[in-house]
C-alpha positions as CSV (number, residue, x, y, z in Angstrom):
1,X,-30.5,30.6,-5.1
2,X,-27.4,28.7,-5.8
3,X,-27.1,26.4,-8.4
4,X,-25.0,23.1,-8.5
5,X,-21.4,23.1,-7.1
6,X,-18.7,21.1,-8.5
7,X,-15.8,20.8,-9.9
8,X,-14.0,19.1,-13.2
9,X,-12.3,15.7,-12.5
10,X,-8.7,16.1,-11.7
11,X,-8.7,19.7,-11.0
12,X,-6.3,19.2,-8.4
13,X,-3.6,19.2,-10.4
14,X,-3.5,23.0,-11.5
15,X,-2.8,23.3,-7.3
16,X,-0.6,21.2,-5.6
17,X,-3.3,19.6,-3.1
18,X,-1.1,17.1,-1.5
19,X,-0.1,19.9,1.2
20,X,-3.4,19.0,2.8
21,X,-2.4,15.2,3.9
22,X,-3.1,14.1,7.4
23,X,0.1,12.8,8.3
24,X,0.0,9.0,6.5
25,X,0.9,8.9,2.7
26,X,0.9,4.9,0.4
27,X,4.2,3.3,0.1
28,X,3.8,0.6,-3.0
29,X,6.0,-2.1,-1.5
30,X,6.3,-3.1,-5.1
31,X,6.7,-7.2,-4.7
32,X,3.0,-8.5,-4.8
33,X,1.6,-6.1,-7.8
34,X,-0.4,-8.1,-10.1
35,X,-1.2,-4.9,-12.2
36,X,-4.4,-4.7,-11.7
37,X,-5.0,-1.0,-11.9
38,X,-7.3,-1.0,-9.2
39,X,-5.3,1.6,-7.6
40,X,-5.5,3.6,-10.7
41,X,-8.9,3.6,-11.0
42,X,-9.9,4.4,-6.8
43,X,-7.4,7.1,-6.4
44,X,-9.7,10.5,-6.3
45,X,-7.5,12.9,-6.8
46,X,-5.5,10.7,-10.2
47,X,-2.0,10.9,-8.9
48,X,-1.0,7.1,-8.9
49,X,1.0,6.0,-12.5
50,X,2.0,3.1,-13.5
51,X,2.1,0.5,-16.5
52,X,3.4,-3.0,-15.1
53,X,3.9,-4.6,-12.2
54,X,6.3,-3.1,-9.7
55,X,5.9,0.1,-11.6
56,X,3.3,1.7,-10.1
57,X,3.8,5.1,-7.9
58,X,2.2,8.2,-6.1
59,X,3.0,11.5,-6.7
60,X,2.7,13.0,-3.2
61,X,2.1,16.4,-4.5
62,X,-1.2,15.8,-5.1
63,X,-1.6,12.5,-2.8
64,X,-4.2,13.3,0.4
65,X,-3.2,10.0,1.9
66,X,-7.0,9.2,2.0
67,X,-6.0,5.2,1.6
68,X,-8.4,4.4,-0.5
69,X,-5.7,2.3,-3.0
70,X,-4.4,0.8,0.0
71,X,-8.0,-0.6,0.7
72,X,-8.4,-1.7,-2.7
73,X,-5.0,-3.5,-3.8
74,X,-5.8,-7.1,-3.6
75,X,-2.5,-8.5,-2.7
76,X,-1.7,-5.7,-0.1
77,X,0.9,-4.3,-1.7
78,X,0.4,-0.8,-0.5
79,X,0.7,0.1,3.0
80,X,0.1,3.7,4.6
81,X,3.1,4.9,6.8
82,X,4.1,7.9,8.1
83,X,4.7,11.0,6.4
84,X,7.9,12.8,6.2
């Protein structure tokens, strides 16, 4: 029998996981941020910084582009686009 499966929070970042993104990443547009941290705290995978408004950014090597802070930002200040 197996026994529970999981992993440790943030364990993405011993592999670069953002490889795996399905073709969308966030853009912060960077003019509406209230500073919330909402993104912050939503982001699965921990790979959105920031410490003031208009500060805040991705780093897309470990970014899925799931949209989840995009969802969550409540002045829309993150939009998905196309990835490069």
């Amino acid at each position: 029998m197996f026994g529970p499966i999981f992993s440790k929070p943030l364990s993405s970042k011993n592999n670069k996981t953002g490889s795996w993104r399905m073709g969308k990443r966030p853009k912060f547009l960077q003019t509406n941020c209230i500073a919330c941290r909402m993104c912050i705290l939503i982001c699965p995978e921990g790979c959105i910084e920031g410490e003031d408004k208009n500060t805040y950014h991705c780093d897309y090597d470990y970014c899925k582009g799931c949209g989840n802070c995009v969802e969550i930002c409540p002045r829309q200040d993150i939009v998905m686009i196309e990835d490069k």
